[in-house]
BAFI-3210 file (N, C-alpha, C; in Angstrom, 3 decimals, decimal comma, padded with zeros to 6 digits):
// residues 243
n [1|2|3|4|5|6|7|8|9|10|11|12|13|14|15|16|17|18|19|20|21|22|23|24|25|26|27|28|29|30|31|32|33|34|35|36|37|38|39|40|41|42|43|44|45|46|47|48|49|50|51|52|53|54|55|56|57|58|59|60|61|62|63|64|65|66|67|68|69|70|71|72|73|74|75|76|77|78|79|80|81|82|83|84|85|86|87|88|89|90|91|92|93|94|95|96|97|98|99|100|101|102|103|104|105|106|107|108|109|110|111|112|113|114|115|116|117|118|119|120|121|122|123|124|125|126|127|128|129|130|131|132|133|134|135|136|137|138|139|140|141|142|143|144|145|146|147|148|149|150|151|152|153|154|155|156|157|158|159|160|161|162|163|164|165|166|167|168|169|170|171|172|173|174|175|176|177|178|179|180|181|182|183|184|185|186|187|188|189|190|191|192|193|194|195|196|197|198|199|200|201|202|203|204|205|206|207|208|209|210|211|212|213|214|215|216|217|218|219|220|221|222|223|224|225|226|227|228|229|230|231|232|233|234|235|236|237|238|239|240|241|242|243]
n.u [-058,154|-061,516|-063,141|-064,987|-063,789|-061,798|-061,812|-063,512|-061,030|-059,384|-061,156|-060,925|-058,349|-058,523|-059,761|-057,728|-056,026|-057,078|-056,995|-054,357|-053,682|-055,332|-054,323|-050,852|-052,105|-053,464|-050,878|-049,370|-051,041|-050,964|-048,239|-047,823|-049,407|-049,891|-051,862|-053,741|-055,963|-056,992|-058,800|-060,421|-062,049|-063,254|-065,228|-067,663|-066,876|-068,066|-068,312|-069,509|-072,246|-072,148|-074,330|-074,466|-073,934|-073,005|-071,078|-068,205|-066,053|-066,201|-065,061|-065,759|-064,933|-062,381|-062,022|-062,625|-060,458|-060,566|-060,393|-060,883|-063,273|-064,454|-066,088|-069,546|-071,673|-073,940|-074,897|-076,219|-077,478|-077,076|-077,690|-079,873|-082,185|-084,713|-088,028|-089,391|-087,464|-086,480|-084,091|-082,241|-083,392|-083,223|-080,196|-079,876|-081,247|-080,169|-077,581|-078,111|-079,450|-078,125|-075,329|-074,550|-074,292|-073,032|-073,219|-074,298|-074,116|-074,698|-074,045|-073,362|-072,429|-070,898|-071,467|-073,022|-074,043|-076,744|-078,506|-077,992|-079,350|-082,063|-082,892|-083,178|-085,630|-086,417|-086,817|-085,872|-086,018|-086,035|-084,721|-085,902|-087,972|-086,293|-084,814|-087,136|-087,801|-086,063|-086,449|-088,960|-087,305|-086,486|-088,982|-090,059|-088,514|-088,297|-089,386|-086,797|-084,727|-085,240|-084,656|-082,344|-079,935|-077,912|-077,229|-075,202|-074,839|-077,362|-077,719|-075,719|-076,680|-078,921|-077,929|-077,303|-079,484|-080,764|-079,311|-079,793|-082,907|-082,648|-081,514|-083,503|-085,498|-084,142|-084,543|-087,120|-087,307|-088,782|-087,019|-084,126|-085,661|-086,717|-084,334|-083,164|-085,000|-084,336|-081,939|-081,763|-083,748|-081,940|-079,616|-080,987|-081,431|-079,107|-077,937|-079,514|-082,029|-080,465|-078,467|-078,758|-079,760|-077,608|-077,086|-076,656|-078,611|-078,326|-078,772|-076,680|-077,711|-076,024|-075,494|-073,933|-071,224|-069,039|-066,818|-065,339|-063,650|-061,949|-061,775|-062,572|-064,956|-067,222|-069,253|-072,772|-074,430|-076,995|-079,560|-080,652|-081,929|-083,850|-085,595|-086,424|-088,523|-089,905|-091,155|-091,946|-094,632|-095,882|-094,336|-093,271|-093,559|-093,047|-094,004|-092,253|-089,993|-090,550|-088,509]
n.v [148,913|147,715|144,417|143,469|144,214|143,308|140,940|140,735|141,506|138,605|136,817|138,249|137,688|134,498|133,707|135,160|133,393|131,139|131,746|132,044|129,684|128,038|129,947|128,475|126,139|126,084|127,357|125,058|122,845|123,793|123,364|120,626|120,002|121,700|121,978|121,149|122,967|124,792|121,971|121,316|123,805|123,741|121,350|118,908|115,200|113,114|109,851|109,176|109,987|111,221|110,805|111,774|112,572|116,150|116,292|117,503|115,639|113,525|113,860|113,468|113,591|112,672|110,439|108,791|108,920|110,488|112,821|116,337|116,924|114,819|113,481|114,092|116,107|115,704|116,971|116,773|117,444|114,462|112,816|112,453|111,326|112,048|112,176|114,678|117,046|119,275|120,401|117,723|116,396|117,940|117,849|115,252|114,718|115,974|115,270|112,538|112,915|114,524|114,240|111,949|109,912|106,727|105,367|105,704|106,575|106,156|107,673|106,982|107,633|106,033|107,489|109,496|112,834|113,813|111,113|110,434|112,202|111,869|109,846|111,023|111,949|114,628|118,048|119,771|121,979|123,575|121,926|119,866|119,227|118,166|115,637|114,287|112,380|110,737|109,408|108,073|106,361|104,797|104,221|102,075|100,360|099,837|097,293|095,792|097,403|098,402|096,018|095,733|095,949|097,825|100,951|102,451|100,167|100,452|102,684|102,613|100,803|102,426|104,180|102,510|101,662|103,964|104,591|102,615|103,087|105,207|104,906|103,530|105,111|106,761|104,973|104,731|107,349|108,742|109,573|108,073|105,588|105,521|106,354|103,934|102,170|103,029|102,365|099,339|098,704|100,637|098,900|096,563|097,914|097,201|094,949|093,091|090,614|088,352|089,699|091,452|089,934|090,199|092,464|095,369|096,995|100,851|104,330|102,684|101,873|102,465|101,243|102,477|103,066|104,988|104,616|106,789|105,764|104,579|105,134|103,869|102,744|101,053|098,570|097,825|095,221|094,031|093,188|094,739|094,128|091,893|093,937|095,542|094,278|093,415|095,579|096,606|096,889|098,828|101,108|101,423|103,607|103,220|100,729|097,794|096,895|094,146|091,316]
n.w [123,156|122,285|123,394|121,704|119,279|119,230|118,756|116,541|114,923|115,264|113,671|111,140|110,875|111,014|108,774|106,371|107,266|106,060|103,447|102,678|102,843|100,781|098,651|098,763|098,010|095,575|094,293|094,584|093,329|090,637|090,283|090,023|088,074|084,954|083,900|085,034|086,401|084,225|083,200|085,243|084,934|082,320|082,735|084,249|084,717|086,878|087,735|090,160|092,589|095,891|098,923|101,312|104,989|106,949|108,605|110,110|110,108|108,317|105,478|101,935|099,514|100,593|101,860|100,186|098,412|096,368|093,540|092,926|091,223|090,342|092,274|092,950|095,176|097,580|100,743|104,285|107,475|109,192|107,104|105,501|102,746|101,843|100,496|099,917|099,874|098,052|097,170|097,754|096,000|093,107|092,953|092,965|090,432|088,700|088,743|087,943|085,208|084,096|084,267|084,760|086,449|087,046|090,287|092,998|095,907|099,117|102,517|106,090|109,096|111,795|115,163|115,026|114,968|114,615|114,812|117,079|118,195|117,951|118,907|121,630|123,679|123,488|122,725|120,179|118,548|115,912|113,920|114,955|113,023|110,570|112,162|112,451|110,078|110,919|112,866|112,497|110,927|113,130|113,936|112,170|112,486|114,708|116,912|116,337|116,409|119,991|121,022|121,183|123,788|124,605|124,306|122,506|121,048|119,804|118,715|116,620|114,870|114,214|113,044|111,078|109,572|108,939|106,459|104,861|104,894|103,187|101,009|099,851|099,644|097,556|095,430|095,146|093,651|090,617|088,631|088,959|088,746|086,378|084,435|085,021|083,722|081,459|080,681|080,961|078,766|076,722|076,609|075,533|073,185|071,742|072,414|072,526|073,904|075,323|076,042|077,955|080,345|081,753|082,245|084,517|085,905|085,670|087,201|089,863|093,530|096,477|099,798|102,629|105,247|107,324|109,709|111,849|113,828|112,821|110,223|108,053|105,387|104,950|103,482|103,436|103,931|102,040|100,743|097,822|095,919|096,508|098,265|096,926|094,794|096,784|097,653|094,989|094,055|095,375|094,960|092,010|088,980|086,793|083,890|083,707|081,336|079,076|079,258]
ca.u [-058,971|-062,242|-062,843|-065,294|-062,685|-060,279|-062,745|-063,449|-059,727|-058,992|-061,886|-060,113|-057,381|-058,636|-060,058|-056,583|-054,837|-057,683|-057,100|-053,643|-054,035|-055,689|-053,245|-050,716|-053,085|-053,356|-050,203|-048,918|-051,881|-050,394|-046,663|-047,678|-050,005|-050,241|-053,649|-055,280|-057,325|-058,031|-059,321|-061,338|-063,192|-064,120|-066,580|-067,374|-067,714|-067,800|-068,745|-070,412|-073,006|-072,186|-075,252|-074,087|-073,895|-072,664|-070,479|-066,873|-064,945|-066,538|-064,140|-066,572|-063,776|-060,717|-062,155|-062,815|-059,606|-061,098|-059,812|-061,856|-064,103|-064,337|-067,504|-070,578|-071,466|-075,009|-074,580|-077,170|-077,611|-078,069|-077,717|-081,050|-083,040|-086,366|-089,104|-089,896|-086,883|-086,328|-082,458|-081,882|-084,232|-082,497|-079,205|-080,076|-081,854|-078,553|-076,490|-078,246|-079,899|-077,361|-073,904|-075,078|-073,361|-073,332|-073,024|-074,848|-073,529|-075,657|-072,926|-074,001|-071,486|-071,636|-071,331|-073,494|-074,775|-078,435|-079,277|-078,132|-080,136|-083,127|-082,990|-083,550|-086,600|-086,103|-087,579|-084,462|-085,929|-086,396|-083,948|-086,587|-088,512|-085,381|-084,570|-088,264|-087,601|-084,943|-087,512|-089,567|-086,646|-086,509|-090,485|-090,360|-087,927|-088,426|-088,896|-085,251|-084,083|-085,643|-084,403|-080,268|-079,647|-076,835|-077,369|-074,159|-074,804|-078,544|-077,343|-074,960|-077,595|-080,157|-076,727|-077,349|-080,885|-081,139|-079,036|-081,088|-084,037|-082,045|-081,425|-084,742|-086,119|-083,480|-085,019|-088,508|-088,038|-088,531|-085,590|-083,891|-086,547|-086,833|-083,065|-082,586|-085,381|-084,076|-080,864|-081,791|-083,691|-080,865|-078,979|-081,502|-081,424|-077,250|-077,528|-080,706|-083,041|-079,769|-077,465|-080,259|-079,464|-076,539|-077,151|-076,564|-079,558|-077,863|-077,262|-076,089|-077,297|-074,748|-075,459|-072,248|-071,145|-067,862|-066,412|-064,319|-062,520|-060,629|-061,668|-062,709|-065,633|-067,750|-070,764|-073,927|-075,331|-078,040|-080,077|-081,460|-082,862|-084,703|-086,308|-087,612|-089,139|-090,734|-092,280|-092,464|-095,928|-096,339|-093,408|-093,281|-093,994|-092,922|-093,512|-090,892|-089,774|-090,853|-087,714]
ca.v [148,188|146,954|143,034|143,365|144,674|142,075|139,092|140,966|141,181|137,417|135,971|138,333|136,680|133,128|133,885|135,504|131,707|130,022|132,306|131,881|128,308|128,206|129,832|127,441|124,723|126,177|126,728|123,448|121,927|124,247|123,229|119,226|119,807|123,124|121,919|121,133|124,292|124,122|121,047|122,072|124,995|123,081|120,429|117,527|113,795|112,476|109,044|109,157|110,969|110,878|111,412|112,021|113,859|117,101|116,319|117,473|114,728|113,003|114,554|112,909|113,271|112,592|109,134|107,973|108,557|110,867|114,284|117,595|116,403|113,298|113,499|115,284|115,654|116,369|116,600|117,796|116,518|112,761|112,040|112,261|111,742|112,128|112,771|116,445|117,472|119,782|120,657|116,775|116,011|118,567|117,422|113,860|115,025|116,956|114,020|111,540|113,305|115,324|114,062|110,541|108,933|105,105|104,944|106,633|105,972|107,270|107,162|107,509|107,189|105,921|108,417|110,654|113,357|113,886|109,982|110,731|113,867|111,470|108,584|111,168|112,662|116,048|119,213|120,316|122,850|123,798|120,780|118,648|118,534|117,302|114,292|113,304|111,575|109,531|108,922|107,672|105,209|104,497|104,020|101,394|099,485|099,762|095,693|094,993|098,275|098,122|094,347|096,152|096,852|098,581|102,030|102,556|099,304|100,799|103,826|102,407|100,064|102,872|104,937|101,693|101,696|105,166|104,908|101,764|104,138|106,544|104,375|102,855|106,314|106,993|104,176|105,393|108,367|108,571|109,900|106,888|104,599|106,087|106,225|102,629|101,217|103,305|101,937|098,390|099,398|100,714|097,475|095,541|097,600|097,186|093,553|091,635|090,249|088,067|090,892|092,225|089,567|090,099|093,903|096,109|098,717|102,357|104,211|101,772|102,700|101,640|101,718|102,931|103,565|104,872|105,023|107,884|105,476|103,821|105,616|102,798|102,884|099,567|098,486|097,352|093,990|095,143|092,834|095,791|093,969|091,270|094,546|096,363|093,040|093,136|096,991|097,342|096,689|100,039|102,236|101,392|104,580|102,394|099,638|097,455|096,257|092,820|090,969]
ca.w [122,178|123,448|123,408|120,529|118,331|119,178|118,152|114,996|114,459|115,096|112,698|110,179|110,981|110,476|106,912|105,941|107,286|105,299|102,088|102,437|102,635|099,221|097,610|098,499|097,422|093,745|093,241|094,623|091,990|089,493|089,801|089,719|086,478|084,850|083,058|086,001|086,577|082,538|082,693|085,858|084,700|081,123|082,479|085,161|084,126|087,689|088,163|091,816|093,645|096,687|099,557|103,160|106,295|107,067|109,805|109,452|110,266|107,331|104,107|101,631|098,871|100,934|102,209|099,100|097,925|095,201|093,579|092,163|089,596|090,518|093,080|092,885|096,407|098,431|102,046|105,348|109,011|109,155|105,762|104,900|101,784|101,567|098,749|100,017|100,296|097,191|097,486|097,592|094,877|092,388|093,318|092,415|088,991|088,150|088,864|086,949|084,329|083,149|084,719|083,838|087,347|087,731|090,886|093,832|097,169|100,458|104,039|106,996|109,744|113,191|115,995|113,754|116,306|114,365|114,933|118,876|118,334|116,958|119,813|122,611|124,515|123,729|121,388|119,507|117,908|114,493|113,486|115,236|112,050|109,991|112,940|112,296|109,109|111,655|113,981|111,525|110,507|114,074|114,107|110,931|113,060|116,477|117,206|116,602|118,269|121,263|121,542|121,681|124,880|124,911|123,943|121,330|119,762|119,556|117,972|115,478|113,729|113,788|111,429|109,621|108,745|108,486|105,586|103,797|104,363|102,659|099,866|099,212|099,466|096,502|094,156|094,785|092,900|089,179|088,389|089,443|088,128|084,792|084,206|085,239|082,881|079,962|080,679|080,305|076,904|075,849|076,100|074,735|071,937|071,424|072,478|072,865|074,941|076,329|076,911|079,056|081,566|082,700|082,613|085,597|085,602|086,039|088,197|090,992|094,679|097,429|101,519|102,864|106,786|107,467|111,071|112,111|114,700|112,374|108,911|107,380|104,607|104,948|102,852|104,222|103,110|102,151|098,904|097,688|094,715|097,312|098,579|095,604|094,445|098,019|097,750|093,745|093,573|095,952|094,706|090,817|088,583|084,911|083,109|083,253|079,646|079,163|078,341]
c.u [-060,041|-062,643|-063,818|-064,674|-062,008|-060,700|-062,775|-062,157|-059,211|-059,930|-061,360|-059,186|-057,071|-058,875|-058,739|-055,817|-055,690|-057,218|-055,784|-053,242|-054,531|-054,803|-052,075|-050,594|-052,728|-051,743|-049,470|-049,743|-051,294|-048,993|-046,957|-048,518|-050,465|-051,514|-054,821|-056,109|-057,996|-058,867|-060,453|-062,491|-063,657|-065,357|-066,148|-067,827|-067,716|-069,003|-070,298|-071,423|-072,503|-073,312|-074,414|-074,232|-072,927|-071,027|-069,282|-065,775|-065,407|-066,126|-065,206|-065,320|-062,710|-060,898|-061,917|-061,118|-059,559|-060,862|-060,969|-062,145|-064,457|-065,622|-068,302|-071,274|-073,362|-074,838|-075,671|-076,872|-078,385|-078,131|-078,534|-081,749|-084,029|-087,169|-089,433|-088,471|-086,197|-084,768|-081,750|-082,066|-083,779|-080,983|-079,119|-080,363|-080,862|-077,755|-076,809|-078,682|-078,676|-075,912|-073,857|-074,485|-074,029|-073,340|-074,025|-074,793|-073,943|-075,025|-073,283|-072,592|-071,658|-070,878|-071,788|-074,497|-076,370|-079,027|-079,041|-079,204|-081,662|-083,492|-083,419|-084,896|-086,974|-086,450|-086,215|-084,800|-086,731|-085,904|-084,719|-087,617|-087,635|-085,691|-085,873|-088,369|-086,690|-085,686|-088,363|-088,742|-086,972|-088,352|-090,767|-089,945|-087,271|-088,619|-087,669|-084,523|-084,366|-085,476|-082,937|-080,911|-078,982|-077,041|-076,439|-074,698|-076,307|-078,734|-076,654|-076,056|-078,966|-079,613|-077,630|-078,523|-081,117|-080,161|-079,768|-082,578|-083,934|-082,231|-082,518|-085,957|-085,331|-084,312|-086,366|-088,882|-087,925|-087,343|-084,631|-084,855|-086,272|-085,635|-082,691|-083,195|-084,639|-082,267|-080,692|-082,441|-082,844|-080,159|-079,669|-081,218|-079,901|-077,147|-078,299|-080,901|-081,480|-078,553|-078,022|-080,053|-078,513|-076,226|-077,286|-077,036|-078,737|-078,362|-077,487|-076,772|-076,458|-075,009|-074,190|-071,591|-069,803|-067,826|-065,370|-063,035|-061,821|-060,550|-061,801|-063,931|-066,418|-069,527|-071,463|-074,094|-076,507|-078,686|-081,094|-082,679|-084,261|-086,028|-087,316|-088,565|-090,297|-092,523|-092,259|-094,022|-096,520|-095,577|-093,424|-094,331|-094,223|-093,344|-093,044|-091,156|-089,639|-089,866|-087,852]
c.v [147,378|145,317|142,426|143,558|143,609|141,355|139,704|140,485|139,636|136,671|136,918|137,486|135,537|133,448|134,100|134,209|131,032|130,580|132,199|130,535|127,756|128,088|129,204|126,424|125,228|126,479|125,231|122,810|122,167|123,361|121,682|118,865|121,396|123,290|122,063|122,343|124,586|123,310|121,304|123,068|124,500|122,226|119,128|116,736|113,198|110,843|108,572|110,413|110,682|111,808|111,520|113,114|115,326|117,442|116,308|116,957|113,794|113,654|113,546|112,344|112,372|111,549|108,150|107,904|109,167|112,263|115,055|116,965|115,214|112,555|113,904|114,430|116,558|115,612|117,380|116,468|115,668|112,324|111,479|111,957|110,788|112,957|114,001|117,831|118,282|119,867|119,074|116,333|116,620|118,343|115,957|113,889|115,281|116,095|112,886|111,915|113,830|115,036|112,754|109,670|108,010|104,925|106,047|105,752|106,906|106,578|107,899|107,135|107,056|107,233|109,519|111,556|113,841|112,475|109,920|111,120|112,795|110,247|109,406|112,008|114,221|116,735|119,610|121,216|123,013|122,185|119,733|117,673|117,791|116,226|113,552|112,145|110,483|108,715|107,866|106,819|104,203|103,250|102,521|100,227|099,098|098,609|095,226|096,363|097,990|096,973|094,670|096,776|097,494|099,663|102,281|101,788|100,077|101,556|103,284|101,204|100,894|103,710|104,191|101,490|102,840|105,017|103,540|101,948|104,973|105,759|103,943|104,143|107,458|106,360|104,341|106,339|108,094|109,126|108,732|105,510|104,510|105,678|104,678|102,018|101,275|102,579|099,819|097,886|099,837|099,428|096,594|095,598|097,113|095,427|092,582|091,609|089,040|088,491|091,304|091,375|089,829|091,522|093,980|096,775|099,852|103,154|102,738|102,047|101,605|101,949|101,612|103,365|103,636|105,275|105,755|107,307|105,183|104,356|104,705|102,856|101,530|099,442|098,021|096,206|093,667|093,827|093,368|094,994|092,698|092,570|095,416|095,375|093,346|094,404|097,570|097,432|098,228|101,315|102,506|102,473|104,244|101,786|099,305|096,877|094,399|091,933|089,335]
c.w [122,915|122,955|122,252|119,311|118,006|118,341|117,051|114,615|114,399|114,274|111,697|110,127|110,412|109,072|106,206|105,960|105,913|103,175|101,692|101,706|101,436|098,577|097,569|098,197|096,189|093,410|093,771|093,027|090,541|088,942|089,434|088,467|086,375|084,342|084,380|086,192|085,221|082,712|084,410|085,745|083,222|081,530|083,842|084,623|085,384|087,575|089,434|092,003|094,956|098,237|101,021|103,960|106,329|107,521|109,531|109,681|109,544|105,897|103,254|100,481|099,196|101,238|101,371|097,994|096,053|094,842|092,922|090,796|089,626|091,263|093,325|094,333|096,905|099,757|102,726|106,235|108,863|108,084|105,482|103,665|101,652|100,397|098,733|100,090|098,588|097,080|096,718|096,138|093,328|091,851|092,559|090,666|087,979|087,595|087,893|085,481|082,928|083,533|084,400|084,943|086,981|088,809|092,274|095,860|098,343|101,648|104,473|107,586|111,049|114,024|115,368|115,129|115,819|114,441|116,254|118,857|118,419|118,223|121,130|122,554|124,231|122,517|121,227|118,771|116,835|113,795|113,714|113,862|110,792|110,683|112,553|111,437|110,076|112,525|113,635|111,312|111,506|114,240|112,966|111,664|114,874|117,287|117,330|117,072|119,503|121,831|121,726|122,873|125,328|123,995|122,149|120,360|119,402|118,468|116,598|114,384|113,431|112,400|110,521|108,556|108,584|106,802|104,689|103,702|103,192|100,991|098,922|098,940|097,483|094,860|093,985|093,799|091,319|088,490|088,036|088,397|086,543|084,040|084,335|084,286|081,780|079,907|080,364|078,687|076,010|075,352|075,476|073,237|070,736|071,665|072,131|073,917|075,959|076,483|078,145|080,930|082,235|082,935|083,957|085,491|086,370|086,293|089,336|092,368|095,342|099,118|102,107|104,213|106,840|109,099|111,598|112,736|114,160|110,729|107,831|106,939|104,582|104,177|103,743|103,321|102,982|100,521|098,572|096,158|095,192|097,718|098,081|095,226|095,424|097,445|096,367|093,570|094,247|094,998|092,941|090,341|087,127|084,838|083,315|081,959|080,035|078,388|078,868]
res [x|x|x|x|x|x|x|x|x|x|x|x|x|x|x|x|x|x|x|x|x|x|x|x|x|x|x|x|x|x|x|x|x|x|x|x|x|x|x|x|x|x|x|x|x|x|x|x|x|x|x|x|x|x|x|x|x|x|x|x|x|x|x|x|x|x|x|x|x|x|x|x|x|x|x|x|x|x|x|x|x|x|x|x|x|x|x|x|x|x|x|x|x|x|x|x|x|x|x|x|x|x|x|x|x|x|x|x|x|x|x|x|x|x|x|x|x|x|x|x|x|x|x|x|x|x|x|x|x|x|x|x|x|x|x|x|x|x|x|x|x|x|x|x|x|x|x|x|x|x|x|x|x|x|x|x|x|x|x|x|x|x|x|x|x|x|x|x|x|x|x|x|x|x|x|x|x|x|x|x|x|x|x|x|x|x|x|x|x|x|x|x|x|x|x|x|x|x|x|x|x|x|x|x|x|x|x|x|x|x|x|x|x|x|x|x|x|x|x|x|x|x|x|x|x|x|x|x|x|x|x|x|x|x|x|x|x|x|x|x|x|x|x]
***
């Protein structure tokens, strides 16, 4: 048998463990609720979006502590999103438009190897024009990087602003915008002008960093509503309702 053969034969192999593995899974799911796959193939109401990285020691679900149906998920290298990025942009539309999340949560995580990728010297490729958008984070905030001197720590607060790029790049779009005004219109019209205050415009975003070392999920402190204030006068696409 020559040594091309073999390798074929052992990635059969793997697929056969993974397919086994499955079935397993369903019926385990089966025997502990016989609905569940009913109530699966009828319809998702998930709560969350969740934006993140690729990288597969980041379970996006399994962190959160969250089962099938439960998380509508867009993931790529670096846990990007940006305004050109069609895929993302669709994804988001989906999610809020028509899935109606509250909540939209964009994790980055440290030891993320496209914000390495993004800190060094080097043509990477095709991928180089992804990292750019990082670079670009990098480039916004390059005064208080370049003041860490220790490499790691360098790295792990560029995770961090790459993902409150991420976020503020989220509330830019109309999508987002749109959905949030009509959401305090709504309440006005169910409550009044002082329901309105104490409203929470929907969806939610959330800056989110989890760390592999210890698996631990940590917000950013982040006063995202200090910052829109800052750059509405650039980004604003509405009206706001004059309450």
């Amino acid at each position: 048998m020559n040594s091309s053969l073999a390798e074929e034969m052992d990635q059969d192999r793997d697929i056969e463990k993974l397919l086994s593995q499955n079935k397993e899974w369903a019926d385990e799911q089966y025997s502990r609720d016989p609905t569940f796959f009913a109530k699966m193939a009828s319809s998702q109401a998930p709560d969350y979006l969740y934006i993140g990285c690729s990288d597969s020691r980041v379970p996006s679900a399994t962190i959160l502590g969250l089962g099938p149906g439960e998380l509508f998920v867009h993931r790529n290298v670096g846990n990007v999103f940006c305004s050109t990025d069609f895929n993302a942009l669709t994804t988001l539309e989906f999610a809020v438009n028509t899935l109606k999340v509250k909540h939209i949560l964009v994790v980055g995580h440290y030891g993320c190897g496209a914000v390495n990728a993004a800190m060094q010297k080097h043509d990477h490729g095709t991928i180089e024009n992804w990292l750019r958008n990082i670079r670009d984070v990098y480039r916004l905030h390059c005064e208080e990087l370049d003041a860490i001197e220790c490499k790691d720590a360098r790295m792990r607060r560029l995770v961090e602003l790459n993902v409150v790029e991420s976020c503020l790049n989220v509330y830019k779009t109309g999508i987002v915008q749109q959905t949030r005004l009509k959401s305090v219109d709504d309440n006005n019209a169910k409550h009044g002008e002082e329901g309105a205050e104490k409203l929470v415009a929907l969806p939610r975003v959330h800056a989110l960093v989890y760390d592999p070392a210890d698996g631990v999920l940590r917000p950013l402190p982040i006063k995202f509503k200090a910052l829109i204030k800052r750059y509405q006068h650039i980004y604003d696409l509405y009206q706001p309702p004059e309450v």
